[in-house]
matplotlib code that plots the C-alpha trace (Angstrom):
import matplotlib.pyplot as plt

x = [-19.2, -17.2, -18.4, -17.8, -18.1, -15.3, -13.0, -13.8, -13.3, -9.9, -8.8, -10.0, -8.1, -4.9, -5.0, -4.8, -1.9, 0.8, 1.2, 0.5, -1.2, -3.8, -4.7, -8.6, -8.8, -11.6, -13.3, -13.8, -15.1, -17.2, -19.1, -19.1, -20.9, -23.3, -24.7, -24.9, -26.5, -29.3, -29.9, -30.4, -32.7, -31.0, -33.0, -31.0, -29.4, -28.3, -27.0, -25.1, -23.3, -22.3, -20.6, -19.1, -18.0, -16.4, -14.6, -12.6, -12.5, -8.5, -8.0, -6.6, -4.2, -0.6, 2.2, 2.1, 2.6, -0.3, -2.5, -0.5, -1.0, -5.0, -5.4, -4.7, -7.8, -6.6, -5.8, -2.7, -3.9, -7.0, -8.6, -5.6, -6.0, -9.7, -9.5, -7.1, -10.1, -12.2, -10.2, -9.0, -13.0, -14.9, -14.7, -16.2, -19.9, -19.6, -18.2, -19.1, -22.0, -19.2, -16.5, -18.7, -19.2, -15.2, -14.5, -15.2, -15.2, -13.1, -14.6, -15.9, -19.6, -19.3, -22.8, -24.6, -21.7, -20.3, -22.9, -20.9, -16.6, -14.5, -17.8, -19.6, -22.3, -21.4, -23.4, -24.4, -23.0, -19.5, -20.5, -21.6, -17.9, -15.9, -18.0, -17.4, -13.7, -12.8, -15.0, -11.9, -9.3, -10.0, -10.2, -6.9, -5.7, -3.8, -7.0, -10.5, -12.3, -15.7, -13.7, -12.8, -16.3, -17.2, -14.1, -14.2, -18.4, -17.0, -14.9, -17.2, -19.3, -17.3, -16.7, -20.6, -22.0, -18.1, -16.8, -19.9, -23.3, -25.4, -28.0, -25.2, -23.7, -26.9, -27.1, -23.9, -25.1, -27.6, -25.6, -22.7, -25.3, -25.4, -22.5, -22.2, -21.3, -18.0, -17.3, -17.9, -15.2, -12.8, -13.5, -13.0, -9.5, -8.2, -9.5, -12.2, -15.6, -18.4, -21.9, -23.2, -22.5, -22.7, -26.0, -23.7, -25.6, -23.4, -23.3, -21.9, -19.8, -18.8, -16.0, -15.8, -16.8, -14.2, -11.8, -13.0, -12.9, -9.3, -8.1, -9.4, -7.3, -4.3, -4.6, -5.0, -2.2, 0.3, -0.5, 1.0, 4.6, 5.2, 8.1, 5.0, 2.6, 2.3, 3.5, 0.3, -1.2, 2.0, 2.1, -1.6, -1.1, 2.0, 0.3, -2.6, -1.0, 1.4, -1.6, -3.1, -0.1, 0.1, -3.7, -5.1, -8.8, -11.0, -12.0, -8.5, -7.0, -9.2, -8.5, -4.5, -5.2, -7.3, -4.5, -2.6, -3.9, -3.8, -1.2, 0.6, -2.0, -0.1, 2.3, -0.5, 1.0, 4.6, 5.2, 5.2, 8.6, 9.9, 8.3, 9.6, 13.4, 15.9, 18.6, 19.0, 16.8, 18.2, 17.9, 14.7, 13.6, 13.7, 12.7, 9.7, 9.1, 9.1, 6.0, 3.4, 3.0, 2.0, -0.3, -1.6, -2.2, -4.0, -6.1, -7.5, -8.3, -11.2, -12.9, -14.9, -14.7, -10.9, -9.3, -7.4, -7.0, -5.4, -3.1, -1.9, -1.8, 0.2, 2.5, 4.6, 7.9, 7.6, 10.3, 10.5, 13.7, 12.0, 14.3, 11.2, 9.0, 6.5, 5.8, 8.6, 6.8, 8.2, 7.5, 5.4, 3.2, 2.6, 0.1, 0.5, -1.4, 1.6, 4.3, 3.2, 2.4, 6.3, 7.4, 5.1, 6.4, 10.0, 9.6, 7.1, 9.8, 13.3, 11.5, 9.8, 12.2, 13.1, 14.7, 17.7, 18.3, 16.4, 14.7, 16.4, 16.8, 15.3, 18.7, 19.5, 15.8, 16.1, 19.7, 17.9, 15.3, 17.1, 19.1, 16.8, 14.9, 18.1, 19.0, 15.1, 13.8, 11.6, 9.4, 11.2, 8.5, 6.8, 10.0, 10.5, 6.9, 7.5, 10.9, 9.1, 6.1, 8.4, 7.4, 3.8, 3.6, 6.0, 4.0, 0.9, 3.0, 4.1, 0.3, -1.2, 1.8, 1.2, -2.4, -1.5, 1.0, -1.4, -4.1, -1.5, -0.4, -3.3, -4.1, -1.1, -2.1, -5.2, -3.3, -1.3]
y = [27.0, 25.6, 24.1, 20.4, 20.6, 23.8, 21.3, 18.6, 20.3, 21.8, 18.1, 17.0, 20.4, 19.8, 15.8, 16.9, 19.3, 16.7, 16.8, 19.0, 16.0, 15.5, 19.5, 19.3, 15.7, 15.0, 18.7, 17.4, 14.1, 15.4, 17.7, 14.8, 12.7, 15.5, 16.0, 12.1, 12.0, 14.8, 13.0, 9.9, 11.7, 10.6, 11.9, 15.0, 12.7, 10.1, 13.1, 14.4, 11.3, 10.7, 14.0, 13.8, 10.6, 12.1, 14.7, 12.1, 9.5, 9.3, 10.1, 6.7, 7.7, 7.7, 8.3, 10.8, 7.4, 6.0, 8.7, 9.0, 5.1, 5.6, 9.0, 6.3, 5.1, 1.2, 2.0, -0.1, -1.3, 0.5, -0.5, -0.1, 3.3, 2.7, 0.2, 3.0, 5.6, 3.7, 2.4, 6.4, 7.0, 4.5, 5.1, 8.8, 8.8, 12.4, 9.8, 6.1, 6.1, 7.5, 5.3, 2.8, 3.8, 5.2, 1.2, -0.6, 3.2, 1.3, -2.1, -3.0, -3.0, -6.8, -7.3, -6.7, -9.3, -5.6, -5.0, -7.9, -7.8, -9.9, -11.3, -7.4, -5.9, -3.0, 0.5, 1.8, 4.9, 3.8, 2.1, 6.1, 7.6, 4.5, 6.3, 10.3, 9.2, 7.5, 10.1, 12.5, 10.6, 11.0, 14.2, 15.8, 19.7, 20.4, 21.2, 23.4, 20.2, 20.8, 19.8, 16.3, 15.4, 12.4, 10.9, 10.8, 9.6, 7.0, 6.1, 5.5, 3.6, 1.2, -0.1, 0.0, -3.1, -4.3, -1.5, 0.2, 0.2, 1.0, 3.0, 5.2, 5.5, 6.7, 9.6, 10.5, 10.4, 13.0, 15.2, 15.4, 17.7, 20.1, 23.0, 24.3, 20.7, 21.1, 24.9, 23.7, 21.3, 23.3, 26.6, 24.1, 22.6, 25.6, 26.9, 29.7, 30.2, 28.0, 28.0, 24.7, 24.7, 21.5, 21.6, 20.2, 19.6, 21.1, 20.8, 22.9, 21.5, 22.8, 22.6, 19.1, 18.6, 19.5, 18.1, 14.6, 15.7, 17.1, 13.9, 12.5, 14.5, 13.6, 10.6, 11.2, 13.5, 11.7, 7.8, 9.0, 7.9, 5.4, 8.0, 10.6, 8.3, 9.6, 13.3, 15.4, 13.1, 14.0, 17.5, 17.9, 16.6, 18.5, 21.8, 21.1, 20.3, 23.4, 25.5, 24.0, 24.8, 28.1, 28.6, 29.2, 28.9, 26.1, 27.0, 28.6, 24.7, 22.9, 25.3, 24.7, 20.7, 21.3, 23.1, 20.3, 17.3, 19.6, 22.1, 19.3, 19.9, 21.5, 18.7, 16.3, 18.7, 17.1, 13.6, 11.0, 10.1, 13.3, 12.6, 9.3, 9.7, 8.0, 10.4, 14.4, 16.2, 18.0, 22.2, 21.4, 18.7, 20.9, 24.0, 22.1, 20.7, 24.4, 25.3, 23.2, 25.6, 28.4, 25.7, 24.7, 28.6, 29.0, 26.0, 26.8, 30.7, 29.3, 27.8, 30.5, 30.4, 28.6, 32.1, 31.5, 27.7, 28.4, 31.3, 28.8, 25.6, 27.7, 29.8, 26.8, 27.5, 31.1, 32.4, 35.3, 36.7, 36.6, 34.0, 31.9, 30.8, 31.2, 34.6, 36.1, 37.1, 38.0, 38.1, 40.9, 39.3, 36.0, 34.9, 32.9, 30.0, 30.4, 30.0, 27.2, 25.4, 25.9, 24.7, 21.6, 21.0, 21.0, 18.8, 16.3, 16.5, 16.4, 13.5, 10.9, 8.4, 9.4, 6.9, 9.2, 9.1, 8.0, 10.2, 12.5, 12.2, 15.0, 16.8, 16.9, 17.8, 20.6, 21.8, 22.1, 24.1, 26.4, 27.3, 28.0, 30.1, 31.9, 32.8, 34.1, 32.2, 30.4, 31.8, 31.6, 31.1, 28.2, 26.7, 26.9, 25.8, 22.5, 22.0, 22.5, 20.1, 17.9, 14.6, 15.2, 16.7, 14.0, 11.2, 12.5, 13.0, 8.9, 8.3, 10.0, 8.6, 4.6, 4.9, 6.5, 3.9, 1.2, 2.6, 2.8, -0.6, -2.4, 0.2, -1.3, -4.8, -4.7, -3.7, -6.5]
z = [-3.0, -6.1, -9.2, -9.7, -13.6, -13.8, -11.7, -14.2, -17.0, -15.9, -14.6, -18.4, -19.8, -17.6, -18.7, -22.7, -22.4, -21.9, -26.1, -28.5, -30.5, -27.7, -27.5, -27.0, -27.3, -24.9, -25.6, -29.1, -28.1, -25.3, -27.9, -30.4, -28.1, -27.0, -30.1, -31.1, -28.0, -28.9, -32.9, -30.7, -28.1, -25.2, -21.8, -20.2, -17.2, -20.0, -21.9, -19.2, -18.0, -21.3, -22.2, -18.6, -19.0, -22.7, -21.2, -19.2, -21.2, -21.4, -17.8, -17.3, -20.0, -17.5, -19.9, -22.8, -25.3, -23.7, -25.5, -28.6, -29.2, -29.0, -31.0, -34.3, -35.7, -34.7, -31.3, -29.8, -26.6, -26.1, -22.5, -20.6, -20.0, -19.8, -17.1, -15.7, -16.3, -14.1, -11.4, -10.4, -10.5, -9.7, -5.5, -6.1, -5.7, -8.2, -11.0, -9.7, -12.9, -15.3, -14.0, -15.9, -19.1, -19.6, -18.1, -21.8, -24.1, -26.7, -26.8, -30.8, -31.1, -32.9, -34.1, -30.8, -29.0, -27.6, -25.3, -22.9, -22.6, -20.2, -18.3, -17.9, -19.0, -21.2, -21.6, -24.5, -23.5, -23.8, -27.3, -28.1, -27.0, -29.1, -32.0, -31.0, -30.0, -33.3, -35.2, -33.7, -34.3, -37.9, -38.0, -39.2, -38.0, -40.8, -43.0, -42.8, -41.2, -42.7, -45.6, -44.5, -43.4, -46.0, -45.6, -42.4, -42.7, -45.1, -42.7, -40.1, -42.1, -43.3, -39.6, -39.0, -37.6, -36.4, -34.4, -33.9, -33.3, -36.4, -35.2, -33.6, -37.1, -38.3, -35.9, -37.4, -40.8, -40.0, -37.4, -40.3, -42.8, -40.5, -40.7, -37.6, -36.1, -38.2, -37.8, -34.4, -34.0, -35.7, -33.2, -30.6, -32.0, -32.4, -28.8, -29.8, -28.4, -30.7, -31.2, -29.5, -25.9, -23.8, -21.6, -18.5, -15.2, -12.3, -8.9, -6.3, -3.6, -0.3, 1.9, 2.7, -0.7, -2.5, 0.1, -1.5, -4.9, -4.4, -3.2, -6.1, -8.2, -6.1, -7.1, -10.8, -10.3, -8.3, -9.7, -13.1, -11.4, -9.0, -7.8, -7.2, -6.0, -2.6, -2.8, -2.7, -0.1, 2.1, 1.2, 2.2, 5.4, 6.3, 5.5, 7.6, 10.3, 9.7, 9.5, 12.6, 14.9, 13.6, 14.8, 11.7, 12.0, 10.5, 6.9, 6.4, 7.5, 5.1, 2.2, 2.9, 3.0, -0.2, -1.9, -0.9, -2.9, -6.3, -5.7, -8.6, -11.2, -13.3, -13.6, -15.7, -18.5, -17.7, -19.7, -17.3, -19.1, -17.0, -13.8, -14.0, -15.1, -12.4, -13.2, -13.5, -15.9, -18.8, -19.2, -21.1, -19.5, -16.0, -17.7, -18.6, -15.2, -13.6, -15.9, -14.0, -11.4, -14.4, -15.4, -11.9, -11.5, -14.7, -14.7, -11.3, -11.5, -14.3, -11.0, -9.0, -5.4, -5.8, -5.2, -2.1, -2.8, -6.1, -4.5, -1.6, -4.4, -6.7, -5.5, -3.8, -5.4, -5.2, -2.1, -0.2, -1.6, -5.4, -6.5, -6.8, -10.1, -11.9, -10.7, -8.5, -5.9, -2.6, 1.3, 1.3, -2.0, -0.1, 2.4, 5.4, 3.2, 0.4, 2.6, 4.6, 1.2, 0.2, 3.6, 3.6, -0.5, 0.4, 4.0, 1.9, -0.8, 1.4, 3.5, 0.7, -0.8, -4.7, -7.2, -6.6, -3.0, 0.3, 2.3, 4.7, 8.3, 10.8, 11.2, 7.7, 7.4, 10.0, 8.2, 4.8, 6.1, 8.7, 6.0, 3.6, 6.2, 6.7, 2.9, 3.0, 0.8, 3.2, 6.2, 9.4, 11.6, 9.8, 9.7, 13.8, 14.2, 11.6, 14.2, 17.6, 16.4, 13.7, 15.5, 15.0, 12.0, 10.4, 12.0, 10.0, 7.0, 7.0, 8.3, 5.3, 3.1, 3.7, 3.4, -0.1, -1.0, 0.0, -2.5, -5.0, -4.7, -4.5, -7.6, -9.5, -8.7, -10.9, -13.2, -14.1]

ax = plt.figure().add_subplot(projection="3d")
ax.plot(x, y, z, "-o")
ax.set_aspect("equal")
plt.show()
């Protein structure tokens, strides 16, 4: 069993990484919103929603510009990402009731006129994470914060009524006597252990599960890039199928198609600008891109019971020579689960159309991997498996693909 709020917070953790200017973004906020939401005596599911809903607020947030714009005070273009937010979500039964309130968390409180935008109804709780996120905003890194509190209370004040909801504000006028909210915020900005935890409800989810959830990340993963928009769905369904010729039993197949859909989620720390570049990436630029399987390893070992997943998600670009990364591992240091995620990462890869070339066809497919297989990077017998069955396991790779791009376009559509 695996927790759904340790995969949420990791998906929140790995979102806020992409910039050093958005480290603990939604952290801060989430606890901002807690406590506004104890002064105000919220009920404990209210309470939870809204601090869930906090951690992800900027999930929607696809480019690393996209986040800078809204960390100013006078956000540029504030329910982009927010629409964004809710559109990834909102198909989820776990986030449906979140979905919601991240939808309108940067619409203006206008005298009460707030509480309806575009034609909807909005929730209070969103009007409560506009507060806790602009409260953050304000708040500046390069100084003790406790020190900046009545600015940042005057502030707040002077919006009341126009951007936010007035009783709201006067939650905040109480919550900001009290120290420890401050020393709080500053352990948490500067990634320490604080006094205050969350109260969180979790929920455990099994097998099948966390299958659905894992596609959900996919998509938060892969929809940052039209160029990537499809990648984890493909890998996912290439290892499976890998797995499933190779007779691995049932549980082990559903953990490789689980490592599938996040094996990327290390790159949310990647700019999207990266992802996204037509032509080849700089030194820096590539040396950046190689880190997201660090990240993908280290934001998944928090999650108990991910053990195997995380081995299998992570260790995609290792090979069995050592020439791999992050960890340079070899053979005898990777499991059967490992080296059919490396195969099924470099088919889905060699196959998918980039900006820089069109997909390969099955003999240059075949070439690519046979000679991998014989410089030993790559494990021989997966690779004669993926040739004896390529048909098969290609035609479930394009299957899983169009359904992906579908979802993406019609995703893209509602965007305009």
């Amino acid at each position: 069993m695996v927790s759904l709020l340790e995969l949420t917070l990791q998906l929140s953790r790995a979102s806020d990484m992409v910039s050093p200017e958005l480290n603990h973004h939604q952290r801060l906020v989430a606890y901002i919103t807690f406590n506004l939401g104890e002064e105000l005596n919220f009920d404990e599911k209210k309470l939870n929603e809204v601090s869930v809903a906090a951690i992800l607020h900027d999930i929607g947030g696809l480019s690393m510009q996209e986040r800078i714009n809204v960390l100013k005070f006078e956000a540029i273009n504030p329910h982009q990402h927010a629409r964004i937010g809710w559109l990834l979500l909102k198909d989820y039964r776990e986030f449906a009731e979140i979905a919601r309130i991240i939808k309108f968390h940067h619409v203006d409180w206008n005298k009460g006129e707030g509480l309806r935008f575009c034609g909807e109804t909005v929730m209070l709780e969103s009007h409560l994470i506009h507060l806790a996120d602009r409260i953050a905003t304000l708040i500046s890194r390069g100084e003790k914060i406790i020190n900046q509190k009545d600015q940042v209370f005057e502030k707040i004040v002077s919006a009341s009524g126009q951007k936010f909801n007035p009783d709201f504000v006067k939650a905040f006028e109480q919550l900001k006597e009290k120290e420890y909210f401050w020393y709080d915020l500053e352990s948490i900005s500067n990634g320490r252990r604080y006094y205050k935890k969350i109260n969180f409800k979790d929920q455990c989810l099994d097998m099948d599960e966390l299958i659905g959830i894992a596609k959900l990340y996919a998509r938060v993963i892969d929809f940052r890039s039209n160029f990537t928009a499809v990648h984890s769905e493909g890998v996912s369904a290439v290892a499976k199928r890998l797995a499933q010729h190779l007779s691995c039993d049932g549980l082990t197949c559903k953990k490789i198609q689980a490592a599938g859909y996040i094996h990327d989620i290390g790159k949310l720390s990647v700019p999207s600008e990266i992802l996204e570049k037509p032509t080849s990436l700089t030194h820096e630029e590539f040396a950046l891109m190689k880190q997201h399987t660090y990240h993908t390893f280290v934001l998944l070992h928090q999650v108990q019971g991910l053990e195997e997943i995380n081995e299998y998600a992570s260790m995609h670009h290792e090979r069995l020579d050592g020439t791999g990364y992050p960890f340079k591992l070899t053979g005898k240091e990777l499991s059967l689960g490992a080296r059919i995620m490396a195969v099924a990462d470099i088919f889905t890869a060699v196959t998918e159309n980039r900006p820089y070339r069109k997909g390969m066809q099955k003999d240059e497919v075949i070439m690519v991997l046979k000679n991998m297989a014989l410089d030993g990077k790559i494990d021989t017998r997966i690779v004669e498996t993926l040739i004896t069955f390529y048909q098969d396991i290609n035609k479930a790779r394009i299957k899983a693909q169009k359904k992906a791009r579908t979802r993406y376009d019609d995703f893209a559509k509602l965007l305009v």
